[in-house]
C-alpha positions as CSV (number, residue, x, y, z in Angstrom):
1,X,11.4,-20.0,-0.9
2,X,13.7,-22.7,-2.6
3,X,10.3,-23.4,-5.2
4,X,9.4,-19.8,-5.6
5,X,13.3,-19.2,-6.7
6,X,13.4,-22.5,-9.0
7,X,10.4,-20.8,-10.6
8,X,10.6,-17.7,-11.1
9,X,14.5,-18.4,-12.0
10,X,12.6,-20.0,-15.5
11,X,11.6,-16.8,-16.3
12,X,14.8,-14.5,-14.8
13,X,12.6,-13.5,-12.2
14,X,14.8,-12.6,-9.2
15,X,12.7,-12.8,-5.9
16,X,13.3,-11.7,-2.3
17,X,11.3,-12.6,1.2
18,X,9.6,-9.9,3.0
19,X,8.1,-11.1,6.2
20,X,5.9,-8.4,8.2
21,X,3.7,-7.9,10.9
22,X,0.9,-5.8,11.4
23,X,2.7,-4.0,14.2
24,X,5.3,-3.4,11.0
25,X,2.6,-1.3,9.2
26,X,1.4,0.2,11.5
27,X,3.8,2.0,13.0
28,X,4.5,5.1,10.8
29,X,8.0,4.7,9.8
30,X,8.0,1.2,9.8
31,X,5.3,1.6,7.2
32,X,7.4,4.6,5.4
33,X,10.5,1.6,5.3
34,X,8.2,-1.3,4.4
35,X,7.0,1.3,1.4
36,X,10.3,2.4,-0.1
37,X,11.2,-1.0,0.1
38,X,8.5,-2.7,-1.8
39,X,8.3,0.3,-4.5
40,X,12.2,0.1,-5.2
41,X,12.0,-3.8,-5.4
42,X,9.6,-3.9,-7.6
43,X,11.2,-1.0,-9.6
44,X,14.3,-3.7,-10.4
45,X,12.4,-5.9,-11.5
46,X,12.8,-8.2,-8.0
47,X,9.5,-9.9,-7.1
48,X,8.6,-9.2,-3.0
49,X,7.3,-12.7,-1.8
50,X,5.7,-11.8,1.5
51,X,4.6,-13.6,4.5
52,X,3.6,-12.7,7.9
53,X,6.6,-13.1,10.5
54,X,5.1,-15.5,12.9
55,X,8.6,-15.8,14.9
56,X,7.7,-12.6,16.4
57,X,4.0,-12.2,15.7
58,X,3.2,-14.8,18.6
59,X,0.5,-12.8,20.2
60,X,-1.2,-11.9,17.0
61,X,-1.2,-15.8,16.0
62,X,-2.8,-16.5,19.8
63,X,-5.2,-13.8,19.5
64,X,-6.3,-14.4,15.7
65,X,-5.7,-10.3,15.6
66,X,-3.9,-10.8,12.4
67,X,-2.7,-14.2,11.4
68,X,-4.1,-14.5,8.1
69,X,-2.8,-13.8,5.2
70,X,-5.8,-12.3,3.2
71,X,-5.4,-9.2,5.3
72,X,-1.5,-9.0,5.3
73,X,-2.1,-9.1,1.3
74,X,-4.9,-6.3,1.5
75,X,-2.2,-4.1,3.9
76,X,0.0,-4.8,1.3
77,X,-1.9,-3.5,-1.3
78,X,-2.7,-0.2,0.3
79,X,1.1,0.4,1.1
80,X,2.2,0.0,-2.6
81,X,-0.9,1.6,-4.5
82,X,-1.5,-1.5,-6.1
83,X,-4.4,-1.8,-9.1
84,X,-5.6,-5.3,-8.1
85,X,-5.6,-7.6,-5.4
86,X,-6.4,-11.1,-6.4
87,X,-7.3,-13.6,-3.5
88,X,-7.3,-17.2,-4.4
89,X,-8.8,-20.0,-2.5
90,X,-10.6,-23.5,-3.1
91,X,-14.0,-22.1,-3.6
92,X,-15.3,-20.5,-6.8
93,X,-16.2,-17.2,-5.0
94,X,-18.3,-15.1,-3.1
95,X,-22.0,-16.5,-2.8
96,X,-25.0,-14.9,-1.5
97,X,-25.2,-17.8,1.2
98,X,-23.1,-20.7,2.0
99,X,-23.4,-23.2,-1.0
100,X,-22.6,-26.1,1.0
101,X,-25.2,-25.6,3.2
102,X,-28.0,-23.7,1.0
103,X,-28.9,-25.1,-2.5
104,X,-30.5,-21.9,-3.3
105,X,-26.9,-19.7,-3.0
106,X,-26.4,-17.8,-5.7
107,X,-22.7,-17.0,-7.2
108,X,-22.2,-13.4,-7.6
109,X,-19.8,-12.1,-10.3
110,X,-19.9,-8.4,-10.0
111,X,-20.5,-7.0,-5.8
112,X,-21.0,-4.0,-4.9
113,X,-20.1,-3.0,-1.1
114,X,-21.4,0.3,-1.2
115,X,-25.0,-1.2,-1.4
116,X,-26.5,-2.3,2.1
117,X,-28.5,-4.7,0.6
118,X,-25.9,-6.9,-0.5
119,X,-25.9,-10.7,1.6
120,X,-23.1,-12.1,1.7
121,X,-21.8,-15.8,2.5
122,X,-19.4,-15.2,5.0
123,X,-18.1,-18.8,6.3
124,X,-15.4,-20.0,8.2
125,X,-12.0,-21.4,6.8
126,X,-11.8,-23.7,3.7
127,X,-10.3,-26.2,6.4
128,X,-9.7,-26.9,9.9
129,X,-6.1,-25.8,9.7
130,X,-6.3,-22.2,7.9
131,X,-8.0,-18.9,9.3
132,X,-8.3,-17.3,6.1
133,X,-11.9,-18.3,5.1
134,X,-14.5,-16.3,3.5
135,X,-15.1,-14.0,6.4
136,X,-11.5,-13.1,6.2
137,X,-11.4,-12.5,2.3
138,X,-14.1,-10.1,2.6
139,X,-13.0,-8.3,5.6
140,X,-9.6,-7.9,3.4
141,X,-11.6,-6.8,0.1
142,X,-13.2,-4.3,2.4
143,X,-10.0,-3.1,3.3
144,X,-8.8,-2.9,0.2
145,X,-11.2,-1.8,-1.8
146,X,-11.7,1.3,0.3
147,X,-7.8,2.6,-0.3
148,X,-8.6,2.4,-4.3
149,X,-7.9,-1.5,-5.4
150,X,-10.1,-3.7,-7.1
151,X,-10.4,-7.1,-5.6
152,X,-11.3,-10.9,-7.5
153,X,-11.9,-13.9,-5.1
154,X,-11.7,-17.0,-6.9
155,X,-10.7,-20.5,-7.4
156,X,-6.5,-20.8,-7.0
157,X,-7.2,-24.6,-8.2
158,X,-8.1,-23.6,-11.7
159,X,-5.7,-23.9,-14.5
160,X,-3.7,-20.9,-15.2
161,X,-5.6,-18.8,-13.0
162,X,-3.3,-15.9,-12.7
163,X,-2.6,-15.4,-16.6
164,X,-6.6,-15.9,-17.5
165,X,-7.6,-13.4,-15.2
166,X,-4.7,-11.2,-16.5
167,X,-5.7,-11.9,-20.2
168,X,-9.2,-10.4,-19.3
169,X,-10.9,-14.0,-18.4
170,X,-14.3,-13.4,-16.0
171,X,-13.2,-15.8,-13.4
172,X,-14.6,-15.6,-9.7
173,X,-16.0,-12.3,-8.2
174,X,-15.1,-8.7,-8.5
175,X,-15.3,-6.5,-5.9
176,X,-14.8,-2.9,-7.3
177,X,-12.6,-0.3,-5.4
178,X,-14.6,2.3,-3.3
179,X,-12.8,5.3,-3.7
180,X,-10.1,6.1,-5.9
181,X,-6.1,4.9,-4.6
182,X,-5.5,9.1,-5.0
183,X,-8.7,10.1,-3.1
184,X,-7.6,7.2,-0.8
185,X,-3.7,8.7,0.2
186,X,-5.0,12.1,0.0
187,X,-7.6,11.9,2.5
188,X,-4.9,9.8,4.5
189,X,-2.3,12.2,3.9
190,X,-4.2,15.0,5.2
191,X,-5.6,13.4,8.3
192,X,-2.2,12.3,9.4
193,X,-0.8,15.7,8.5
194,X,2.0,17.2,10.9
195,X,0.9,20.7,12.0
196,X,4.1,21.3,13.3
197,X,6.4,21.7,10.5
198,X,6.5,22.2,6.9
199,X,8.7,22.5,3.9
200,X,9.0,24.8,1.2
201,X,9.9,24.6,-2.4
202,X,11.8,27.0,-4.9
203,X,9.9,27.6,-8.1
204,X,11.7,25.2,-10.1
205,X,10.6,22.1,-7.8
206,X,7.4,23.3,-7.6
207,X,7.1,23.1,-11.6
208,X,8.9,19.7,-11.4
209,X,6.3,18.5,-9.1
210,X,3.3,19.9,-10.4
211,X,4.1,19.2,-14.2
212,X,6.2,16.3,-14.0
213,X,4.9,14.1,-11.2
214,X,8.8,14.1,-9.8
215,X,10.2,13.3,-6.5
216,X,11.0,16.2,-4.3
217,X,14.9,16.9,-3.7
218,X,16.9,18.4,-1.2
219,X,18.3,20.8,-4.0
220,X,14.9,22.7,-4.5
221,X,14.1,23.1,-0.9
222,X,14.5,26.7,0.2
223,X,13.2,26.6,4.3
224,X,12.2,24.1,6.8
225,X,10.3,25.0,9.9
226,X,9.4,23.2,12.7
227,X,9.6,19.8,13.9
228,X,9.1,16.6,12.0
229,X,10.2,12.9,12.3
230,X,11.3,10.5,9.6
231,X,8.4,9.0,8.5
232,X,6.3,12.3,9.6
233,X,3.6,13.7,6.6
234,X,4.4,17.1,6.1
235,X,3.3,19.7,4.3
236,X,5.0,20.9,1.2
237,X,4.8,24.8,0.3
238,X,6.0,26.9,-2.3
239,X,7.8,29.9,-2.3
240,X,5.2,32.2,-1.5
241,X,4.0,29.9,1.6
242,X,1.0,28.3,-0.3
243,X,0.5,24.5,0.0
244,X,0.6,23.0,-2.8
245,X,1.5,19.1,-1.9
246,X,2.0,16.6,1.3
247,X,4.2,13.9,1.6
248,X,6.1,11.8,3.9
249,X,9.7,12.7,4.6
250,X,12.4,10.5,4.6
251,X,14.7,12.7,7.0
252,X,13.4,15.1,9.9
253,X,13.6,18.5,10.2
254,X,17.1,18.4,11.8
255,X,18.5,16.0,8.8
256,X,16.7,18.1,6.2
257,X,17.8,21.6,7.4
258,X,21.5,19.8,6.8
259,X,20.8,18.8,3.2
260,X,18.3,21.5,2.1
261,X,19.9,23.4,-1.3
262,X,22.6,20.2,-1.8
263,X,22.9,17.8,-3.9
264,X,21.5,14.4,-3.3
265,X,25.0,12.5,-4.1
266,X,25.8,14.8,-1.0
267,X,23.6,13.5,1.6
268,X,26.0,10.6,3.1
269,X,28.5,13.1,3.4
270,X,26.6,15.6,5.5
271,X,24.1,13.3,7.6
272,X,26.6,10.1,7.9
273,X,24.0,7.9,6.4
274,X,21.6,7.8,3.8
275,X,17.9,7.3,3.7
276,X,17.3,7.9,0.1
277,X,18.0,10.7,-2.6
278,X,14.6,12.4,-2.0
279,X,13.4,14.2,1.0
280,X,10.0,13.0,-0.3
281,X,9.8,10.3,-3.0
282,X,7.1,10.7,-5.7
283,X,5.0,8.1,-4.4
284,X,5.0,8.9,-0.8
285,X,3.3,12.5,-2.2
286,X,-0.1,13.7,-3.0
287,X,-0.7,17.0,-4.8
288,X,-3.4,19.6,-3.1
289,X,-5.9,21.7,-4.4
290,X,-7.5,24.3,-1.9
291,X,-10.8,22.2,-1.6
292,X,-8.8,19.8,-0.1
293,X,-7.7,21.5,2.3
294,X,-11.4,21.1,4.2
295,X,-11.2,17.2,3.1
């Protein structure tokens, strides 16, 4: 961490550790926590450098369940929307067969994991030490191509890899998203959805949130019903009772029924402890049509 400040202090870069586990993103609000945090670092300007938290990850390490970081950085990418994953190692790519061992392998620039017929090298770790070898990378692109980033495996040893590959540079292999990272949430959204509660909206939040892609406020909220956890997806209605959005909160029901109609500067005050101006932050919400409703 000492070298990552030194370096990034060159450039006014401020940094922070995030260590995580997988038991971290999975659970619910964990993952809602984890989220807000990475989003509003990243909003400062603060660079996330983030590594998996073998102090307490002991039987993940023992069982191989996680312990690598190719997947923590494909976990990561789904939980902040993120446009690109790059995963570097010592090889040049992704070949159609192990190079080392077959002379006719063939590098592969562009892949494609929606076709069956793509053959892929999948061989163990780069050395005896790591568990992140090819197997791993592609199980991560997998991952991450399916919730809507694009994914390059190449060569960390070459020169300037990062800013080449930024610049536009064809270096390594690119594995194309899937689906799209809005098609992704959605269908996540809407599979995880909480029947038992919902929240709706006067008309001037639903205008904000349909026209100007803002976060959802405890001043525009005219009803709560039902029962919902921090962290919970709920549904968003507006005020005649349509759904028009779902999100995750960032209170419950009980915490929201306190600050619904008030002013976010007033949420301390009335709760005793604050989780965030929004009740549902702009990126933690997914707009519905009615043909997603069947999705």
């Amino acid at each position: 961490m000492n070298q990552y400040t030194e370096i990034f202090e060159e450039y006014d870069i401020p940094i922070a550790q995030a260590l995580l586990t997988r038991k971290d993103v999975s659970d619910r609000l964990s993952y809602l926590n984890i989220r807000n945090t990475l989003i509003n670092l990243l909003e400062m300007k603060v660079l996330p450098i983030i590594n998996e938290n073998d102090v307490v990850a002991v039987e993940e390490i023992e069982n191989h369940d996680f312990g690598d970081n190719d997947n923590l950085s494909a976990l990561v990418a789904n939980l902040i929307d993120a446009d690109l994953l790059i995963i570097l190692g010592k090889t040049r790519g992704v070949f159609t067969s192990d190079p080392n061992i077959d002379p006719k392998a063939q590098f592969l620039t562009n892949i494609d994991l929606m076709n069956p017929n793509v053959n892929l090298n999948a061989g163990g770790p780069s050395d005896t030490k790591g568990r992140g070898g090819m197997a791993t990378k592609l199980q991560a692109a997998k991952l991450a191509t399916s919730s809507g980033s694009n994914v390059i495996i190449c060569n960390g040893l070459e020169p300037d890899i990062l800013l080449r590959l930024v610049k536009g540079e064809q270096i390594g292999s690119l594995i194309s998203a899937t689906n799209s990272k809005l098609e992704s949430r959605k269908r996540w959204m809407i599979s995880n959805l909480t029947n038992t509660g919902f929240v709706q909206i006067d008309q001037g939040a639903q205008k904000a949130i349909l026209d100007g892609s803002t976060s959802l406020l405890p001043a525009g909220i005219i009803n709560i019903q039902g029962i919902f956890a921090r962290g919970d997806i709920v549904s968003i209605h507006d005020s005649y009772s349509k759904l028009i959005a779902v999100g995750i909160s960032n209170y419950s029901a009980s915490e929201s029924k306190k600050i619904q109609g008030k002013q976010s500067n007033q949420i301390h005050t009335l709760l005793g402890h604050h989780y965030g101006d929004e009740l549902i932050h702009r990126d933690n919400m997914v707009i519905i049509n009615d043909k997603d409703v069947n999705v």
